[in-house]
N, C-alpha and C positions, 0 to 999 in steps of 0.2 A: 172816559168810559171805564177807570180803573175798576171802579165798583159795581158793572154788570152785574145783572141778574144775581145780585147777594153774594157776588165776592167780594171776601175781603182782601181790599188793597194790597196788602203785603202779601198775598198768595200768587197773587197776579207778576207783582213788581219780581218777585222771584223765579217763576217761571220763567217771565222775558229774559232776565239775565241770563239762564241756563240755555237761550236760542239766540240771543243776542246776533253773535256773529254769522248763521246762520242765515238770517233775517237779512241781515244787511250783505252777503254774499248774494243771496236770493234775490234783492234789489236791485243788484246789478248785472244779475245775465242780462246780456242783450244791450244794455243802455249805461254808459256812463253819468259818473252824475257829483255835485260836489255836493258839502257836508248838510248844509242847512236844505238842499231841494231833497236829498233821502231822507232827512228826516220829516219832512213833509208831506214824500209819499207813503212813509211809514205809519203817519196820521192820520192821512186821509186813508187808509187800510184799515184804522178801525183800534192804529197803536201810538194812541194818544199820550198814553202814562210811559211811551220811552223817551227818555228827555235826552235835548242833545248832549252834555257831555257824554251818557253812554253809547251813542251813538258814533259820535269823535274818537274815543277812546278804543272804541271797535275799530272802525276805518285804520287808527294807526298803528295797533294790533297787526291787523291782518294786515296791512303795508308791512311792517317787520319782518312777519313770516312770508314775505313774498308771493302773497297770496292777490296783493293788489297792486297795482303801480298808479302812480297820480303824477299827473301834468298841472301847474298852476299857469292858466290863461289869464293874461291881462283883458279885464270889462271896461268899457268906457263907462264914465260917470261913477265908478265904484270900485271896493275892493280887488283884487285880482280871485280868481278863484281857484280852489284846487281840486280837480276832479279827480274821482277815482275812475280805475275800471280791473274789471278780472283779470290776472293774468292764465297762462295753459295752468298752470299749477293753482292757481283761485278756482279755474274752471273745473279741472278736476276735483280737489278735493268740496266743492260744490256739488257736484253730482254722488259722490260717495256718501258726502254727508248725511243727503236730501233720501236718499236709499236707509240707510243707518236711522236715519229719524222715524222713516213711514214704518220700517221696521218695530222701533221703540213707542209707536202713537197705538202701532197693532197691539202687542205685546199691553199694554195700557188699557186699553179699550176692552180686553178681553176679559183683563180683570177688574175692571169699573165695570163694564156692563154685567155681567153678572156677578157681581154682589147688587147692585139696583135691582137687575130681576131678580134676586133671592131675595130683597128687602120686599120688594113690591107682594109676593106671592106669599111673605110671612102674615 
């Protein structure tokens, strides 16, 4: 669904990187999860165009900065898997962020929606 409603691709694909790690912090309140089933719930949300390496690269990102910790579980008949999850300090700077952003969506909105209504009423 990169190119909804007449966007173009690369405006989209930009955006996501600029929330990337955000996204995938956001994914994990509440529920652990390894690389390929986030990024799966990330798709079936409607965020098709984020591919998994950016998604990976996120996860061990925010692993680095101890933002997440992961367990690899051995599965029977497959891979082992490695799950992430929040740690206090993923949880917190989660909530900071998610504050910080609605902040930045306001601030955005304020000035897209009225240049629209000043286009619309020219």
């Amino acid at each position: 669904m990169g190119g909804e409603r007449g966007q173009p691709q690369g405006e989209r694909s930009q955006w996501l990187r600029g929330v990337t790690e955000l996204l995938v912090l956001g994914a994990l309140v509440g529920d652990r999860s390894y690389g390929y089933e986030l990024v799966e719930r990330l798709t079936a949300a409607g965020l098709d165009d984020l591919n998994e390496a950016t998604v990976y690269s996120a996860l061990r990102r925010l692993e680095s900065a101890g933002l997440l910790a992961s367990v690899v579980v051995a599965v029977t008949g497959g891979p082992a898997r490695r799950y992430y999850e929040l740690t206090p300090l993923g949880r917190r700077r989660h909530r900071d962020a998610v504050e910080r952003w609605h902040d930045f969506v306001g601030t955005v909105e304020s000035i897209v929606g009225r240049a629209v209504g000043e286009e619309r009423s020219a």
